[in-house]
Each structure stands twice: as structure tokens, then as C-alpha cells.
C-alpha positions, 0 to 999 in steps of 0.5 A: 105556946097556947092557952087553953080555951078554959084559961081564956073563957075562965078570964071572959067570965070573971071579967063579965062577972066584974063588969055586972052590978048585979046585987045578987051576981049573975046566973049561968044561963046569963054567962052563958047567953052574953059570952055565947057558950054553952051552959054546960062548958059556964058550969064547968069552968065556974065550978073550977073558978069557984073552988080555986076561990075567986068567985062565990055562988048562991043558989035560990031565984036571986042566986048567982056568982059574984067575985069573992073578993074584989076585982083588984085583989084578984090576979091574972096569973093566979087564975090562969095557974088555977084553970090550966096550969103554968107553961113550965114547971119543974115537973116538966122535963119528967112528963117529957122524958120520951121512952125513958124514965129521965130525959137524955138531956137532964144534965145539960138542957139549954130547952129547959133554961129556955122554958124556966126564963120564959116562966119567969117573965110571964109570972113576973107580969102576970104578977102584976095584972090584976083583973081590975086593971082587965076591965079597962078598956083595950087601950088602957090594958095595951099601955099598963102592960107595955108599961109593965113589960119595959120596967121588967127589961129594966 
């Protein structure tokens, strides 16, 4: 299992965002400079960042991206399902058929319980994390997931 580059460069820039106390928000190039990537690969993600709502642009000589809601209404899994999807969705098995229309295993899939489960407890946890609770510091983060993961073995 992996996430993608978009959904952890996607983070890093929200998170840089919700760090500036820029009035006017911050530009690409300033992204672009303090996360080290490319302007072109900032644009990209912002453009997708912005259309699923989570920031706003201005343009003009004070324009920039800013939040477009606060830091604690914005959650985690909302913006990793916007920039690359979730890991298991009922469509997966029909993208995953192999040379047939239906998988041979659609009757009795113990993959598929598998993969639904995980989902079910990464939503669960990520429903939870917001990107306020993202701009703590690493021990901070460390301990409110532990937190969250023991109450949802509970």
C-alpha cells in the first residue's frame, strides 16, 4: 500500500499554507521554494486543491492561496480522497477483473473483506484528523492518533 506523491505533497502544501500568517496567502513560487518542488508540479496540485475546495486564490501583486475554510474544518481524509482517491472502493474489483469482465472470485472474495476492513479503519481515523490537529508538532500528531486508533479498537 502506498500514497501517492500528490496526496503527500497535497498535505505538505495545505500544511504550509495553515502555517503563513500571510494576509494575502502565499504565492506559488513561495510553495514552491519553502516545500522544494517544482512550480509547475505546486500549480498542478493547487489547481486540484482548490477546485475540491479546500483553498481559495487571488491573483494580482498581493494574490495568493489561503485556506478557504479553517484549519480544523478541513479533514484529512477528505483531502487524500480529493487528490488520489480511496484505497478500496466498490469499483475495485471490476478495475481488477484480470482478462474477464468479472472477477473469478466476485462470489467468494476473502481479498475483498480484506481490503473493505482496512478502508473502513483508515476512514474512521481519518475522519477524524483534521488538518488543525496536522499542524502540531510530531509528537503532538503521534499521540492524538495513537489516541484515536485505541479508541476505535474499543
Amino acid at each position: 500500500m502506498k500514497f501517492s506523491s500528490q496526496e503527500e505533497y497535497g498535505l505538505r502544501l495545505l500544511l504550509r499554507i495553515g502555517k503563513s500568517d500571510s494576509e494575502r496567502g502565499m504565492t506559488i513560487p513561495e510553495l514552491s521554494e519553502q516545500e522544494k518542488l517544482s512550480e509547475a508540479n505546486v500549480g498542478k496540485i493547487l489547481r486540484v486543491l482548490r477546485l475540491a475546495g479546500f483553498v481559495e486564490s487571488s491573483r494580482g501583486q498581493t494574490g495568493g492561496y489561503k485556506l478557504s475554510r479553517p484549519a480544523n474544518e478541513i479533514l484529512v481524509g477528505d483531502v487524500l480522497t480529493s487528490l488520489g482517491g480511496k484505497l478500496y472502493e466498490s469499483s475495485f474489483c471490476d478495475l481488477h477483473a484480470g482478462v474477464e469482465n468479472i472477477c473469478t472470485n466476485s462470489i467468494d472474495c476473502s481479498l475483498r473483506s480484506l481490503w473493505k476492513t482496512i478502508q473502513t479503519m483508515l476512514d474512521g481515523l481519518l475522519s477524524k484528523i483534521t488538518l488543525q490537529d496536522l499542524l502540531g508538532s510530531e509528537q503532538q500528531v503521534e499521540i492524538l492518533v495513537t489516541n484515536l486508533s485505541e479508541e476505535l479498537d474499543k
